[in-house]
MIZAVO-591190 format. One record per residue (C-alpha): residue in three letters; x, y, z. Coordinates in pm, 1 decimal, m for minus. Layout:
# MIZAVO-591190
["ALA" [X Y Z]]
...
***
This chain:
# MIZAVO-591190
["UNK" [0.0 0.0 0.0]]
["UNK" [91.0 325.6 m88.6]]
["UNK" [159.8 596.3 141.8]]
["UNK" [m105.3 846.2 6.5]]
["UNK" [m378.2 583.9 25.2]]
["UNK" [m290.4 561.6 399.1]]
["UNK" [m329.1 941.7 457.7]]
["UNK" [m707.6 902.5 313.4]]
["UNK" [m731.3 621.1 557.9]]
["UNK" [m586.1 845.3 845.5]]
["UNK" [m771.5 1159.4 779.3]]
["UNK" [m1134.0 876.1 787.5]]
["UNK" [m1044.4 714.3 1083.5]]
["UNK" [m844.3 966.9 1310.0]]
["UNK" [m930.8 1304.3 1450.5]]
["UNK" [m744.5 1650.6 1269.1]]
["UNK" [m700.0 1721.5 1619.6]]
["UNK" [m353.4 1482.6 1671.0]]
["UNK" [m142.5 1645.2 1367.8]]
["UNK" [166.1 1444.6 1143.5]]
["UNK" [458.1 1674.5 1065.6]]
["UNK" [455.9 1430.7 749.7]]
["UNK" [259.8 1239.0 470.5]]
["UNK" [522.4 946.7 494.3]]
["UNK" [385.5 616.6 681.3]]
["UNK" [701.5 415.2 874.8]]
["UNK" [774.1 63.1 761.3]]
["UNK" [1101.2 38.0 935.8]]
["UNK" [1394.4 230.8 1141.8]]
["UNK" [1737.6 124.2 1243.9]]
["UNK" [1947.3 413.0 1439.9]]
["UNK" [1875.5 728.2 1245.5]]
["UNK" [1713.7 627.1 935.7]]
["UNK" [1351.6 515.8 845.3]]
["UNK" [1245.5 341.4 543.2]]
["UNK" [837.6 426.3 458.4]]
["UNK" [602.8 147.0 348.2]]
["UNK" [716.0 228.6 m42.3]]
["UNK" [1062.9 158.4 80.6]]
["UNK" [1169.2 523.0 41.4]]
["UNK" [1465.4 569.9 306.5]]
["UNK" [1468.8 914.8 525.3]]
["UNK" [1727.9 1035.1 744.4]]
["UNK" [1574.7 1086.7 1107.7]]
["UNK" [1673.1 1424.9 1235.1]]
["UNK" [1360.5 1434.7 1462.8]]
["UNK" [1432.5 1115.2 1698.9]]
["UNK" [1062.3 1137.3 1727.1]]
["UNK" [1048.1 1459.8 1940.9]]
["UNK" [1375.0 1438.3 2104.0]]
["UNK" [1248.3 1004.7 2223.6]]
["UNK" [1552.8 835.7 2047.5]]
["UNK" [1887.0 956.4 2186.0]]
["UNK" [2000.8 592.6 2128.7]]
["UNK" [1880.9 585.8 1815.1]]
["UNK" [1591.1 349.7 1639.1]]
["UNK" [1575.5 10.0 1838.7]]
["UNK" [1930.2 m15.1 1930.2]]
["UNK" [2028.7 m373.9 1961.0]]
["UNK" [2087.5 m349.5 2353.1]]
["UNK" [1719.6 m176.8 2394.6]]
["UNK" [1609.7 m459.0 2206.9]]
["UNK" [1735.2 m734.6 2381.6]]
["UNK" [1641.2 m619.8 2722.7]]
["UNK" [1276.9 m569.7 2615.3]]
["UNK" [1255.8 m896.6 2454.5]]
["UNK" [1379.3 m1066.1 2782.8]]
["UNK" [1163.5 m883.8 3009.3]]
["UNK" [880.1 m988.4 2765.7]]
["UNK" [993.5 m1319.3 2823.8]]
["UNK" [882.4 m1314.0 3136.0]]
["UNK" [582.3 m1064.5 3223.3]]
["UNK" [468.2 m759.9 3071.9]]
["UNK" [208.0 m616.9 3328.9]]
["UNK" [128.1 m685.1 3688.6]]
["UNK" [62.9 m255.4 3806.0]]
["UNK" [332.8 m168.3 4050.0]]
["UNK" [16.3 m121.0 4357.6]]
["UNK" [m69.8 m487.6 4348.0]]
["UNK" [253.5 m659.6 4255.1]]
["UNK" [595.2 m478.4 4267.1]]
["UNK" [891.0 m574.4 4026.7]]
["UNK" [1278.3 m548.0 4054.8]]
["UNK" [1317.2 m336.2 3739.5]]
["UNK" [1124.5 m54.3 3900.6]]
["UNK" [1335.9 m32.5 4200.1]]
["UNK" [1665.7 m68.8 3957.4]]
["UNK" [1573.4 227.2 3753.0]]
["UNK" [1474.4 452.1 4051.5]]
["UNK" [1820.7 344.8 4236.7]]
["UNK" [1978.9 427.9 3900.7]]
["UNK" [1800.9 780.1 3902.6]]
["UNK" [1809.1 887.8 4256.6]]
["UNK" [2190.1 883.9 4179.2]]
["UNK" [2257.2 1069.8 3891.0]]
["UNK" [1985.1 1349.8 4014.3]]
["UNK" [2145.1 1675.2 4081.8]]
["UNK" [1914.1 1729.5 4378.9]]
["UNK" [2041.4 1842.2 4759.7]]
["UNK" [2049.1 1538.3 4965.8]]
["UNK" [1895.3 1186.9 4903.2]]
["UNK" [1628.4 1136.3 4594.3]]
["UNK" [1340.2 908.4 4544.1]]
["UNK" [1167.1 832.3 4191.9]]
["UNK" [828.9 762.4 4120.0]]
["UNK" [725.9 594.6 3750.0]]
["UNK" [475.7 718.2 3499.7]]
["UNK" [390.4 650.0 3096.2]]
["UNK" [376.4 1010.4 2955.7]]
["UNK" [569.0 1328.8 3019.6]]
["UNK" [227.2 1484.9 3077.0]]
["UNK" [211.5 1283.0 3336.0]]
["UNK" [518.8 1313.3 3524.4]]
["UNK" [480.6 1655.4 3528.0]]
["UNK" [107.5 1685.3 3654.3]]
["UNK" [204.2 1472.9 3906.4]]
["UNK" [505.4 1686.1 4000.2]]
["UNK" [278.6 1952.0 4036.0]]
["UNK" [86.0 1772.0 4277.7]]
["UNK" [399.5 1705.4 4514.9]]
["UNK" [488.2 2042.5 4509.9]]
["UNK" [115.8 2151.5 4623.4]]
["UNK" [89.8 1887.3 4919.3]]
["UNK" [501.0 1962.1 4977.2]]
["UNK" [414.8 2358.0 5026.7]]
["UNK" [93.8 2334.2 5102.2]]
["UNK" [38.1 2606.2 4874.5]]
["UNK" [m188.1 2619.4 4529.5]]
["UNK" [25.2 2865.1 4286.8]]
["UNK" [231.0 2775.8 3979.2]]
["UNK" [438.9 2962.3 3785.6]]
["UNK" [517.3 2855.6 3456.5]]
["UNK" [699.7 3027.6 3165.2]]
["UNK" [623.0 3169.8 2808.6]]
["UNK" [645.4 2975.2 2510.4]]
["UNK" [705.0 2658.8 2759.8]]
["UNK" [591.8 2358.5 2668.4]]
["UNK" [437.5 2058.2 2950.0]]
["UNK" [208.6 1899.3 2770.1]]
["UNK" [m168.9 1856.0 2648.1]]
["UNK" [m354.5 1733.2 2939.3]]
["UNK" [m616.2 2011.9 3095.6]]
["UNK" [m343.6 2091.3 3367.1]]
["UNK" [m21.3 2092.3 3118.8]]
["UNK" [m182.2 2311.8 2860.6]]
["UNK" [m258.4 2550.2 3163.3]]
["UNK" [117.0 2510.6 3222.5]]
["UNK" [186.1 2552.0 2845.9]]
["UNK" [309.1 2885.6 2779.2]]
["UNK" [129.9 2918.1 2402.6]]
["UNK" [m176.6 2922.6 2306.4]]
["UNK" [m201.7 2821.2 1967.0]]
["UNK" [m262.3 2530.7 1903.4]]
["UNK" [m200.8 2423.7 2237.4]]
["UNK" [m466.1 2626.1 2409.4]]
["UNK" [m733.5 2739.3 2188.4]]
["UNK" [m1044.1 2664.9 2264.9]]
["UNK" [m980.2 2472.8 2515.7]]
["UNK" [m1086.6 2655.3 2846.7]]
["UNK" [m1139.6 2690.1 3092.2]]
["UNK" [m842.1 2573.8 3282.0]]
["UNK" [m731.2 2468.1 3580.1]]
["UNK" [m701.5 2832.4 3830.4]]
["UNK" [m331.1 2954.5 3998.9]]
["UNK" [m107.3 2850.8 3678.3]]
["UNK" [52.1 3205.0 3599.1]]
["UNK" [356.3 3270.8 3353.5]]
["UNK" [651.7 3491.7 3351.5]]
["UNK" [854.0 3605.4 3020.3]]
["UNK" [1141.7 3335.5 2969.1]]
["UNK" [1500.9 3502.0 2916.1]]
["UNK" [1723.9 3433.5 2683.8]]
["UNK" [1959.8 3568.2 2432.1]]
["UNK" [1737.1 3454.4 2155.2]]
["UNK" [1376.9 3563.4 2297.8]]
["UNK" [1517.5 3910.4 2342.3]]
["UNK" [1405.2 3901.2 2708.7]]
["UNK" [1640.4 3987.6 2983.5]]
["UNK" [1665.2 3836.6 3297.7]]
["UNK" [1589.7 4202.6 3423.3]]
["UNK" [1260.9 4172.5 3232.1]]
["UNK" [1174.3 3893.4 3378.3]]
["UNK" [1255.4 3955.3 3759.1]]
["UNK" [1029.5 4296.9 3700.6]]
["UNK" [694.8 4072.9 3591.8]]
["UNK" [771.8 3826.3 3834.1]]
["UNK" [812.5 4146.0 4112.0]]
["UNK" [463.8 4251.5 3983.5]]
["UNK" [284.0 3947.8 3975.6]]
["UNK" [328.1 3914.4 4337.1]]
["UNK" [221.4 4241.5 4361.1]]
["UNK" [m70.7 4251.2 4160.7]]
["UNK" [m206.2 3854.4 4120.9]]
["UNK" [m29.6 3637.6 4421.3]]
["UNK" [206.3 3666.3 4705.0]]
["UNK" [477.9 3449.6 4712.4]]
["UNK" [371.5 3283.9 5001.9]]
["UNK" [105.2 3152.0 4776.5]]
["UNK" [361.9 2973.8 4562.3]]
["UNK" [388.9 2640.0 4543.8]]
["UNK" [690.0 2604.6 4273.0]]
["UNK" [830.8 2715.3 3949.9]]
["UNK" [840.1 2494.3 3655.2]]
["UNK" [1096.1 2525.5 3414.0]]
["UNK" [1273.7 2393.4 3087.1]]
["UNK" [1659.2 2422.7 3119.3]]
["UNK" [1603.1 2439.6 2720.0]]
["UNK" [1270.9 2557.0 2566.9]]
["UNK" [1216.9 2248.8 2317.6]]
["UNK" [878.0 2370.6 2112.3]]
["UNK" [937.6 2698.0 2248.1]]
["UNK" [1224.2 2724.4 1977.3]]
["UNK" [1527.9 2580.5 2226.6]]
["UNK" [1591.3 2891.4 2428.2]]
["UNK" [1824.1 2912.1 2728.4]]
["UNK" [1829.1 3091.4 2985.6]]
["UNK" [2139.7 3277.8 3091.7]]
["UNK" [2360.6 3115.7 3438.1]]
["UNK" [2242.7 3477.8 3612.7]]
["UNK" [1889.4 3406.5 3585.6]]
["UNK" [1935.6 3097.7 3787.2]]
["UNK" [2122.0 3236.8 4041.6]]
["UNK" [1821.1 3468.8 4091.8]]
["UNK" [1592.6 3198.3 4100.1]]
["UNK" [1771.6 3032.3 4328.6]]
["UNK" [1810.4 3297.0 4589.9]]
["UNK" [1408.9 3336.8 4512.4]]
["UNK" [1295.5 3007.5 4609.9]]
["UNK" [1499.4 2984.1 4897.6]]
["UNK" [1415.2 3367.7 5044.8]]
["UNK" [989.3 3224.2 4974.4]]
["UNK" [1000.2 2843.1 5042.1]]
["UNK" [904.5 2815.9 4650.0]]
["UNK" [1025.1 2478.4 4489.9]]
["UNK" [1202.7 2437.1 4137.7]]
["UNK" [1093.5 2173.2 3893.8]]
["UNK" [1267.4 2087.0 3621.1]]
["UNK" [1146.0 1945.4 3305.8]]
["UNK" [1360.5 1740.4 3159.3]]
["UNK" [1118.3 1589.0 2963.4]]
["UNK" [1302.7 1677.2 2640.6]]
["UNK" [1641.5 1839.4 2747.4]]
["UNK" [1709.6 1467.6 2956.4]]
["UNK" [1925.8 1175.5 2941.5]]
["UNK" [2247.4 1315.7 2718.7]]
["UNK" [2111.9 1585.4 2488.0]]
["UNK" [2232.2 1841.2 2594.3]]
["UNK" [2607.1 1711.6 2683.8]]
["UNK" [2458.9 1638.6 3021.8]]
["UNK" [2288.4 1373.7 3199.1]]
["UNK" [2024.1 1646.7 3277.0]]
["UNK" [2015.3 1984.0 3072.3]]
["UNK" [1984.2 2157.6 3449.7]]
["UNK" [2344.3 2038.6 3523.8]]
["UNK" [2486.7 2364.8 3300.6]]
["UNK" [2354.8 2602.8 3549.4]]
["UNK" [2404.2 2678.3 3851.2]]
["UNK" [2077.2 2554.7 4050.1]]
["UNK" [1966.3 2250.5 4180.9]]
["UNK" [1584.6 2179.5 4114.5]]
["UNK" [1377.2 2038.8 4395.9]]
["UNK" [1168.2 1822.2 4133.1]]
["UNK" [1277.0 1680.4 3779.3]]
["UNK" [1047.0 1515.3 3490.8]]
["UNK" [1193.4 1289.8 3293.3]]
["UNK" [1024.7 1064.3 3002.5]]
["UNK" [1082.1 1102.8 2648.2]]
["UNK" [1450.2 961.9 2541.3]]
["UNK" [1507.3 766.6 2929.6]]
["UNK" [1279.5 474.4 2756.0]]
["UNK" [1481.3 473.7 2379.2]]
["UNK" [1127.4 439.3 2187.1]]
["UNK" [943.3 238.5 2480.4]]
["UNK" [694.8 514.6 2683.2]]
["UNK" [805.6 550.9 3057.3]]
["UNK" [834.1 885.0 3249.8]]
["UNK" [896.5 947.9 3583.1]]
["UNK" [947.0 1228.0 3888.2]]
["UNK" [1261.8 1246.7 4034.4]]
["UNK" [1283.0 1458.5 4335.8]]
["UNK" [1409.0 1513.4 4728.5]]
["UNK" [1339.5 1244.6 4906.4]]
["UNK" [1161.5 1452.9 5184.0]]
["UNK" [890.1 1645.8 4920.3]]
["UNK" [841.7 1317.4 4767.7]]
["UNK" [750.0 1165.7 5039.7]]
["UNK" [470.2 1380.3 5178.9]]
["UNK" [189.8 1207.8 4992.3]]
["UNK" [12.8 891.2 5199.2]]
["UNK" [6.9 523.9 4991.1]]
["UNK" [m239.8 549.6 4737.5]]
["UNK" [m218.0 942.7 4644.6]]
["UNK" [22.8 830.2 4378.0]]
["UNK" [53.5 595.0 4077.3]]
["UNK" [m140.4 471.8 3806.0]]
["UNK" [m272.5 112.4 3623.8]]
["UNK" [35.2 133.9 3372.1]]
["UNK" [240.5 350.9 3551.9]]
["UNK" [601.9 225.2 3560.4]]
["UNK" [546.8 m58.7 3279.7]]
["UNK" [803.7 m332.8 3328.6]]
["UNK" [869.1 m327.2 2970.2]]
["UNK" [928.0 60.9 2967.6]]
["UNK" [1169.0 m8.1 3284.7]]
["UNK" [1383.2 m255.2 3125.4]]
["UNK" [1396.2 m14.8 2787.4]]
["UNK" [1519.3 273.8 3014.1]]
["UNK" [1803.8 36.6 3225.3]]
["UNK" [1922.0 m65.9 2899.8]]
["UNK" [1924.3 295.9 2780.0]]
["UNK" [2148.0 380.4 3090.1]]
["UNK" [2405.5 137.6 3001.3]]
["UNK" [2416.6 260.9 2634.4]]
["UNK" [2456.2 630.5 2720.5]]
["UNK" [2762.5 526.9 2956.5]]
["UNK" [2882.3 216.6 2748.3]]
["UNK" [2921.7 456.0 2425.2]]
["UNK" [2963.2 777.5 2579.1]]
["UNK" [2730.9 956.6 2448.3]]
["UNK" [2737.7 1190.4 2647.2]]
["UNK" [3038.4 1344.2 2492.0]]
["UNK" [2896.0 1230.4 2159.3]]
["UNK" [2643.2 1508.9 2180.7]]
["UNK" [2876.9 1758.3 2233.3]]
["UNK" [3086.1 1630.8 1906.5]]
["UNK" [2774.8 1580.2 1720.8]]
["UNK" [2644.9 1969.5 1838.8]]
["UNK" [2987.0 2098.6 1731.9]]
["UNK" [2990.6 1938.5 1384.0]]
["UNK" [2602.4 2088.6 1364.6]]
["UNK" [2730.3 2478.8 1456.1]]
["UNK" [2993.0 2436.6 1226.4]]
["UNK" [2791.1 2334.7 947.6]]
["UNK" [2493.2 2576.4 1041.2]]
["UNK" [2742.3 2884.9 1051.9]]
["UNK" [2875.4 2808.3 695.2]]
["UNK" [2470.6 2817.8 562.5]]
["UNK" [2450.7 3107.2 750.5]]
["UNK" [2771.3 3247.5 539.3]]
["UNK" [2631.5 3167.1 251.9]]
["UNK" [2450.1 3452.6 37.6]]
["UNK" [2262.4 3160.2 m142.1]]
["UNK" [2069.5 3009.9 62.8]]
["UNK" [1764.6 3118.9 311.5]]
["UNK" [1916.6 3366.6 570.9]]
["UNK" [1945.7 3212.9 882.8]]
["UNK" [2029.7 3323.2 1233.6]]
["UNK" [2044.1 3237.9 1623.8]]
["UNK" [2219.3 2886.4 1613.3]]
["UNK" [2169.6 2796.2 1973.7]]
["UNK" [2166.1 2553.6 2185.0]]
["UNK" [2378.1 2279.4 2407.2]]
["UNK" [2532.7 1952.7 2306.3]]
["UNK" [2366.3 1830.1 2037.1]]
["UNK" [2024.6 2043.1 2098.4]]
["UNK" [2058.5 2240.1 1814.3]]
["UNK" [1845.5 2481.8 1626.2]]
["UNK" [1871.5 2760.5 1428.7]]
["UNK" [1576.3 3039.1 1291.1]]
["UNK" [1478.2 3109.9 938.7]]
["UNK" [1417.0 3503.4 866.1]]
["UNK" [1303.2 3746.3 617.2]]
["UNK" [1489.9 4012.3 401.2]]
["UNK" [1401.1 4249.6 714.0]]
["UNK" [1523.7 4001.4 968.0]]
["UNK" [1216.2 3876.4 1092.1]]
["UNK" [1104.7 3546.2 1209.0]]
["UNK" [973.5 3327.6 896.4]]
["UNK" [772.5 3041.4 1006.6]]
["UNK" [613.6 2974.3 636.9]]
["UNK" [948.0 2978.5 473.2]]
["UNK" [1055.2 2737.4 795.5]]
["UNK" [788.0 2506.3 660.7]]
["UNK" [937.8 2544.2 308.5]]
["UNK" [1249.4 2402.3 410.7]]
["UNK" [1136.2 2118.1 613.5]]
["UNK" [899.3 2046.5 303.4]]
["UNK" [1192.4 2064.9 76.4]]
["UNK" [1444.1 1867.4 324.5]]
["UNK" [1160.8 1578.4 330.6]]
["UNK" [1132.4 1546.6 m71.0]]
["UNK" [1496.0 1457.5 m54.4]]
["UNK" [1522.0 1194.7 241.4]]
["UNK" [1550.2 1396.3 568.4]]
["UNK" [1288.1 1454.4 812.5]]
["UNK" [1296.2 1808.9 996.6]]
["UNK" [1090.9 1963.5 1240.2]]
["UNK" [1014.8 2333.9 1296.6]]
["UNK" [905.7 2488.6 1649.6]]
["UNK" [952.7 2862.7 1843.4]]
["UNK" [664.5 3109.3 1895.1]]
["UNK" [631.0 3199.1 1516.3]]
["UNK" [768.7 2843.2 1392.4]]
["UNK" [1060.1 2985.4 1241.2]]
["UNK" [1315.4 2762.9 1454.9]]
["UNK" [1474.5 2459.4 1265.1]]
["UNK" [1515.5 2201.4 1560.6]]
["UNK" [1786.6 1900.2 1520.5]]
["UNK" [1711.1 1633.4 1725.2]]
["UNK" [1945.3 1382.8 1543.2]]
["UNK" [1978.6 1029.6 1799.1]]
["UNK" [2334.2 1101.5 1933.2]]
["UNK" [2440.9 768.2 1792.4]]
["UNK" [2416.6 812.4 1414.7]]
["UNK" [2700.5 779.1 1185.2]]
["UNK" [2905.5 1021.5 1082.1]]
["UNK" [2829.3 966.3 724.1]]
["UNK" [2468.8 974.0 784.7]]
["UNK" [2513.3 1292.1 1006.5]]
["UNK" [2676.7 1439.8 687.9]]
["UNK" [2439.5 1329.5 455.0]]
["UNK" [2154.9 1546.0 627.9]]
["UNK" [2330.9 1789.4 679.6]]
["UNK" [2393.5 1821.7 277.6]]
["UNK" [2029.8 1763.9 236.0]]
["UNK" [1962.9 2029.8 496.7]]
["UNK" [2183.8 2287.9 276.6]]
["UNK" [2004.6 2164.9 m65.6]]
["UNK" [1668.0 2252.7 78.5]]
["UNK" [1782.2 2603.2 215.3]]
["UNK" [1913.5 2657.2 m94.3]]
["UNK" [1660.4 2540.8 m341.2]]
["UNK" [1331.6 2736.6 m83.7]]
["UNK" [1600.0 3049.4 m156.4]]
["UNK" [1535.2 3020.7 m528.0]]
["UNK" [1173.4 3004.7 m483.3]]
["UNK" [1142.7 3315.7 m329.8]]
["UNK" [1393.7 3449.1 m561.1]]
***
């Protein structure tokens, strides 16, 4: 069957509302390539939203799934507990960068794990308020769209949400914001909306990842810091996307200088297999009884064993300093497009490790999210798969697995400068 004859079958049988970057339907994937069910082959520079750090099924993922199939695949953590639960949470508590000892607690969806978070941090504080950021993204369930700092198509419509979520303007370099900006509106929404004692935490990407893969300067964070600890206001993380090696780091929130109170993980921590979890102080994640935690597939055995196995892969082929030769090799290529008079004009490469992205702009220097689409369009016709994101979905993201080939790596990257090149003749 053909490909278009299964995007008349999607657009019968599935809602509009759950969008496909792509008309392609996957037969296959190995590492960072997928072949589509008319055997077309397509160079993965998505990793299916930042999921595959280790790449497509990578053998060792593989093989400890199969195994753990071998011998059960569900019993729900409240009724019957398992040993790869405890493993991974052992595993985690460790590598946290939180003060003091850490517990874990398992989920399916990043949604999840960070609704959940936000229901420690409530019982922790004993206090209702969140405060989110624009252009953050936390997911698509009623409380994570609250949390979701754009409204289109995230929000719209939707209301009305859950009350206390309020946002600040994120800073960054690339947002134009400064952390002086932001400390003002945060100054006034206590004075105006809630006082801090009110409160109950801050959620925050290290990097924005739909938001366009903005970062906050190391200043910022030292103001947060001294914030949280003047009010009794927690910090949680989300990690969701920034997690497990992406960023050069076991944790995106290692390259500044806080340490969050709460982390969400999910995403790449189960290498294509859904698991997410909450990472936190052991004393705030303790405060809520037996039973005001959990869920019926929450902390699947078969999403455990995935995420041990992706453990040993990100130590056993250092990947971690694989993203940061894999970002470098990115910059480097990005900055010669950006040299180069015939192609799109490009500007902003940012990001850490191999969290890389880069924004398309007019003649006048403004953000260009239809000629974005143009490229990604373009970059797809000739075997790579891009994504776009950032408030006016101008960004290019790269969210290449960290363990592709060189020679692959290279080969996007050509395809990458044939589509900015051949969308810069179109508007010419």
């Amino acid at each position: 069957m053909r490909n278009f004859e299964y995007v008349a079958r999607r657009a019968k049988a599935i809602p509009q509302g759950v969008a496909t970057a792509t008309n392609i339907i996957a037969a296959r994937a190995e590492n960072a390539t997928i072949w589509d069910v008319e055997g077309n082959a397509y160079i993965d520079f998505a990793g299916g939203i930042a999921v595959l750090n280790v790449g497509h099924r990578h053998p060792k993922v593989i093989a400890a799934v199969r195994d753990q199939i071998d011998k059960y695949t569900h019993t729900a953590f409240q009724v019957v507990a398992y040993p790869p639960y405890i493993e991974l949470a052992e595993r985690l508590n460790a590598l946290a960068p939180v003060d003091g000892n850490a517990k874990t607690i398992f989920f399916t969806t990043g949604a999840e794990a960070t609704e959940n978070a936000v229901k420690i941090a409530r019982v922790a504080t004993g206090r209702p308020g969140i405060i989110a950021f624009a252009g953050g993204f936390h997911g698509r369930t009623l409380l994570t769209s609250a949390m979701t700092g754009k409204v289109s198509p995230y929000k719209k419509g939707l209301g009305p949400f859950p009350g206390e979520i309020y946002h600040l303007p994120y800073p960054s370099p690339t947002t134009g914001v400064s952390v002086e900006e932001t400390l003002k509106a945060l100054n006034f929404l206590f004075a105006a909306d809630i006082e801090p004692e009110r409160i109950a935490a801050f959620v925050i990407e290290p990097v924005q990842g739909e938001g366009g893969f903005h970062s906050p300067p190391p200043e910022f964070f030292h103001a947060l810091d001294d914030i949280r600890r003047r009010h009794g206001i927690l910090v949680i993380a989300d990690e969701v996307q920034t997690g497990f090696a992406r960023t050069g780091k076991m944790f995106g929130i290692e390259h500044v200088p806080i340490k969050p109170d709460l982390i969400t993980v999910a995403k790449s921590l189960g290498g294509g297999f859904p698991i997410s979890g909450v990472i936190g102080r052991a004393d705030v994640m303790d405060v809520i009884g037996p039973g005001g935690l959990g869920g019926t597939y929450g902390g699947s055995p078969v999403g455990l064993a995935a995420a041990l196995a992706v453990l040993d892969v990100i130590e056993d082929e250092d990947l971690l300093n694989r993203a940061k030769v894999i970002g470098h090799r990115l910059r480097e290529r990005i900055a010669e497009f950006a040299r180069n008079k015939d192609l799109v004009k490009i500007t902003g490469v940012r990001g850490p490790g191999a969290m890389i992205a880069f924004d398309i702009v007019d003649e006048h220097g403004q953000p260009d999210g239809d000629e974005a689409k143009r490229v990604c369009a373009r970059a797809l016709e000739n075997g790579l798969i891009l994504l776009s994101c950032g408030q006016f979905g101008q960004a290019i993201r790269i969210l290449v697995p960290l363990t592709v080939e060189d020679e692959t790596l290279e080969q996007g990257l050509n395809i990458l400068e044939k589509a900015l090149t051949a969308v810069a003749r179109e508007v010419a």
